[in-house]
C-alpha positions in Angstrom: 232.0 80.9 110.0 231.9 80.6 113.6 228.5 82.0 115.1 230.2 85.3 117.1 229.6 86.0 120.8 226.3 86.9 120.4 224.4 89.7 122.6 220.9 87.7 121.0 220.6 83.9 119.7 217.1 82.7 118.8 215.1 80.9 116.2 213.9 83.7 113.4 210.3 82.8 113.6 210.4 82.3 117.0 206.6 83.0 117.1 205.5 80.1 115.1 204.4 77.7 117.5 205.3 74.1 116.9 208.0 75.0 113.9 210.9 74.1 113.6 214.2 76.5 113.7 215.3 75.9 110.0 217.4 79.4 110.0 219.2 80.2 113.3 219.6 84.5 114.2 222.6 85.9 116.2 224.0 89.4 116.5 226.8 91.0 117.4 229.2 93.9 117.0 226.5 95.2 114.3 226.4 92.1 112.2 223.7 89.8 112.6 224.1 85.9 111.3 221.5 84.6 109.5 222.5 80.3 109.8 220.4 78.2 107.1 219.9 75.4 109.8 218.3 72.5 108.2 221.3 70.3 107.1 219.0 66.6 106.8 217.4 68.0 103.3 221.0 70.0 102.8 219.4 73.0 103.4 216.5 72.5 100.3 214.4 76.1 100.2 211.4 74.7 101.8 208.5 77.0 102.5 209.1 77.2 106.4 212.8 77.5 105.7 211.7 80.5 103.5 209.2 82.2 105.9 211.7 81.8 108.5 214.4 83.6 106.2 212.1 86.2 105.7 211.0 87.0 109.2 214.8 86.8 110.0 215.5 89.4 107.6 213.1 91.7 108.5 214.3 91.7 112.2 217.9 92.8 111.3 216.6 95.1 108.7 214.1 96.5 112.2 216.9 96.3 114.5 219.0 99.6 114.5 221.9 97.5 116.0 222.3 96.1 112.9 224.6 97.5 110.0 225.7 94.4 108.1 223.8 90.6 107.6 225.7 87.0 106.8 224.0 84.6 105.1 225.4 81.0 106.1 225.1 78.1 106.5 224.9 74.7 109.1 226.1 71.3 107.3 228.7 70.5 104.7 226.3 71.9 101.5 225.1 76.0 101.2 221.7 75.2 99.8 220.2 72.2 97.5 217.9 74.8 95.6 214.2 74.0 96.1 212.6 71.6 98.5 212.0 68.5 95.3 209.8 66.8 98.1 207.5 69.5 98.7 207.2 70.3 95.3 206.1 67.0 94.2 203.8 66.9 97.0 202.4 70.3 96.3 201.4 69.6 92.3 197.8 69.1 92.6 197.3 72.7 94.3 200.0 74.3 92.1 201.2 76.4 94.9 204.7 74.9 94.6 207.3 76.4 97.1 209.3 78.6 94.1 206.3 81.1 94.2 207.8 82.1 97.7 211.5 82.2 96.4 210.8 85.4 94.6 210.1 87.0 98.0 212.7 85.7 99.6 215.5 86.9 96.6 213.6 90.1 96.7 213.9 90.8 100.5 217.8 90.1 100.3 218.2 92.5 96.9 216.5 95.5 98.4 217.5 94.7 102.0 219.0 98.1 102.8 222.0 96.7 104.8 224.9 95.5 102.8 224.0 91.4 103.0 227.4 89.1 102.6 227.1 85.4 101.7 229.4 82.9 103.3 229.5 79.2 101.1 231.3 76.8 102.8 230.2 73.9 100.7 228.3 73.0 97.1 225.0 75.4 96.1 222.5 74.6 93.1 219.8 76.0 91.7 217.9 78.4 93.2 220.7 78.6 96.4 222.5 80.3 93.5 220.0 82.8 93.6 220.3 83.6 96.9 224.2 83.7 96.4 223.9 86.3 93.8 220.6 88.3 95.0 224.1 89.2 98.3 225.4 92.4 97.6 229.1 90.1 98.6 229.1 86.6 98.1 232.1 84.8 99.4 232.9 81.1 98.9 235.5 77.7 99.9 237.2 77.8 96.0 237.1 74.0 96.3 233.1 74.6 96.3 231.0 73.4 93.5 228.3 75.1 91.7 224.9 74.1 89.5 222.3 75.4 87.4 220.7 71.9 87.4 217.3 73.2 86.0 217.2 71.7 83.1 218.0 68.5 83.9 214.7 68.8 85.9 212.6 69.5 82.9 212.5 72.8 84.2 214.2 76.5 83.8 215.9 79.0 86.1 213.1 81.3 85.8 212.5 83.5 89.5 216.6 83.3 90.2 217.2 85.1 86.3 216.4 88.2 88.8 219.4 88.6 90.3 221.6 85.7 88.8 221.4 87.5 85.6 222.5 90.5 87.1 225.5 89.0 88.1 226.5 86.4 85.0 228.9 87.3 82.6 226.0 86.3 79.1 228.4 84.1 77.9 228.7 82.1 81.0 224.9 82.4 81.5 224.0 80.9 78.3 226.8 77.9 79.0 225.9 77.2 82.2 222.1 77.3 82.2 222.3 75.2 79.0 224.7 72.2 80.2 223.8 72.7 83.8 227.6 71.5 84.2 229.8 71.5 87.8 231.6 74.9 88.1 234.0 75.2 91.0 234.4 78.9 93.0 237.6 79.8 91.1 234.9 79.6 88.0 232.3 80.8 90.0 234.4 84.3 90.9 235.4 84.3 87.0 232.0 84.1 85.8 230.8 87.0 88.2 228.8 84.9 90.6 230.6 85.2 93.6 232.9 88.6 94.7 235.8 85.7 95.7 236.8 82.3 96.2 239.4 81.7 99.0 240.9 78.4 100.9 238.5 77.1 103.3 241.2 78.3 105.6 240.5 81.3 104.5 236.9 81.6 104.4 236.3 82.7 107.8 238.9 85.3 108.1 238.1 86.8 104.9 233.8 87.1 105.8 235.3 88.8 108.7 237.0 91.1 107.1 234.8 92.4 104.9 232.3 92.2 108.0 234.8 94.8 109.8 234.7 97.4 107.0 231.5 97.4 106.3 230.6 98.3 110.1 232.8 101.0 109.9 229.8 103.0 106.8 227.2 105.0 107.8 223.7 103.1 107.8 221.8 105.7 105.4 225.2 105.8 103.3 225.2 102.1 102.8 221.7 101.9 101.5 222.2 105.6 99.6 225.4 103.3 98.1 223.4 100.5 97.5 220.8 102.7 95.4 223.9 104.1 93.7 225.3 101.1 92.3 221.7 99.9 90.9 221.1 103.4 89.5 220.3 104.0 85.8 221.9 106.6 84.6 220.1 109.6 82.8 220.3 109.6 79.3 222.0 113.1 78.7 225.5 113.2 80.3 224.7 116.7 81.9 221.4 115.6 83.2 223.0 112.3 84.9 226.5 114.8 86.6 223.5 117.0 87.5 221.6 114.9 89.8 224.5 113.4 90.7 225.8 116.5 92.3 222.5 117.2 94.1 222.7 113.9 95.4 226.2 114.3 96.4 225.0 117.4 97.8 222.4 116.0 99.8 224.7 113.7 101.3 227.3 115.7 102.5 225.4 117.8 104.7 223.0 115.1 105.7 223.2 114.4 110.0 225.6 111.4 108.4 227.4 113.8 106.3 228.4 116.2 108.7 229.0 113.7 111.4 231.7 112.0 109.4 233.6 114.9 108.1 233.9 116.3 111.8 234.9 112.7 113.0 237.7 112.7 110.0 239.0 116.2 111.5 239.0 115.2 114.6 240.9 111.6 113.9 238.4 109.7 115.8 235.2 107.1 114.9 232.6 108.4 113.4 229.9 108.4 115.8 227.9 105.0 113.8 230.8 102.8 114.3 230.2 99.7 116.6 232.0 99.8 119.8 234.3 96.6 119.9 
C-alpha cells in the first residue's frame, strides 16, 4: 500500500536512542500506517521490532486524529513469525522473544480503533497471529500462508489467542497439524483473513475499507468492537434487555445525537475527516 501523504512520518520509538526504525508511523486523513520495516530478516518479530510495534500503537491509539490503523508491511514477505536468531541466542536466559508476542497480539485485539491488515506477500507463524488478532485482514490471493510450528519442535501456543478465534476447528486442527502452504483464497475460506484480492487489487481495496471506516464515530467503533466480542446473557430476555439499555445509551450519547442531527440535515457527521 502506498504510504499516504502524510501530515507526520517518524520512526515509532523515536526515543530510543541508537535503535533502529524496524516499524515506520505515518498519518493521514485519520488513518495512521503502521510499516513493519525490517525486510533483511523478512520482517521476523524480534524484540525491538515488537517494542517498536507497541509504542506505535499506543501513539495512534493517543492521538485523537486517529480513527482507523494499517498494519503493513516493507519487503516482498508480511512477517517470518519469530526472530529464530534471537531465540536461539536467548536460550540460556529463557527470556525468548515470544513472551513479548502476547503483548503485542493483545495491544492490536483490544486496540479500540478498528486495525486493518494489508499482506502483500507470504506470513508464518506467529505473523499469522498478528493477521488474525486485525479486526480486517486483507491479503494478495496469490499469498501464501504457515503454521510451521511444529516442524520447529514447537506449538502455536501465544497466537491460539486470536488465531483460534478466527479458524474454522476443522481447518485449525489440519493446518496446525501438517503445518502445510495455504494460499489467501484458502486463507479467506478458512476464516483467517476477511478477503483475498489480485495484488492489483490490494491497495484499492485497504483503501476502501479505510474510507468507510473513517466515516464511524470513534466511541461507536470501539462500543462496536465490544459488541461483536460480547457474550451473550444466558436468558434471551436478560441479553434483549441490556441490549436495549445499551442501545439506549448510545443513541443519546454526544455521538448519538450528533449523528442523527447530521442524517437530518444530509451533511457529515461532525467526526468525519475532512478530505
Amino acid at each position: 500500500m502506498d504510504e499516504p501523504q502524510a501530515t507526520r512520518s517518524t520512526p515509532a520509538d523515536d526515543h530510543l536512542l541508537g535503535a533502529a526504525p524496524l516499524i515506520r508511523t505515518a498519518t493521514a486523513g485519520g488513518i495512521a500506517t503502521l510499516t513493519l520495516d525490517s525486510p533483511g530478516n523478512r520482517n521476523a518479530l524480534s524484540t525491538p521490532l515488537m517494542t517498536q510495534l507497541l509504542d506505535g500503537l499506543a501513539a495512534a491509539v493517543a492521538d485523537p486524529a486517529v480513527r482507523v490503523v494499517v498494519l503493513t508491511h516493507t519487503g516482498p514477505v508480511f512477517c517470518s513469525g519469530a526472530d529464530l536468531a534471537e531465540t536461539a541466542a536467548a536460550y540460556a536466559s529463557r527470556q525468548v522473544p515470544v513472551r513479548m508476542l502476547g503483548d503485542v497480539l493483545a495491544a492490536v485485539w483490544d486496540c479500540p480503533k478498528p486495525v486493518v491488515a494489508r499482506i502483500g506477500g507470504p506470513a508464518r507463524a506467529g505473523g499469522l497471529g498478528l493477521i488474525a488478532a486485525a479486526d480486517i485482514a486483507i491479503c494478495d490471493a496469490a499469498a501464501t500462508f504457515a503454521f510451521t510450528e511444529v516442524r520447529l519442535g514447537v506449538v502455536p501456543a501465544v497466537i491460539s489467542a486470536t488465531v483460534l478465534r478466527r479458524l474454522q476447528p476443522r481447518a485449525a486442527a489440519r493446518l496446525y497439524l501438517t503445518g502445510e502452504l495455504f494460499d489467501g483464497a484458502l486463507a479467506e475460506r478458512f476464516g483467517l483473513v476477511t478477503a483475498a484480492v489480485a495484488a492489483d487489487e490490494l491497495d484499492p481495496t485497504v483503501a476502501e475499507t479505510c474510507a468507510a471506516l473513517v466515516r464511524g464515530a470513534p466511541g461507536a467503533l470501539a462500543g462496536a468492537k465490544q459488541l461483536i466480542r460480547r457474550v451473550p446473557a444466558d436468558d434471551f430476555q436478560t441479553d434483549v434487555g441490556e441490549l436495549r439499555e445499551l442501545s439506549t445509551g448510545y443513541f443519546l450519547s454526544a455521538e448519538g445525537r450528533e449523528g442523527v442531527r447530521a442524517f437530518r440535515e444530509k451533511r457529515d457527521p461532525a467526526w468525519v475527516p475532512m478530505p
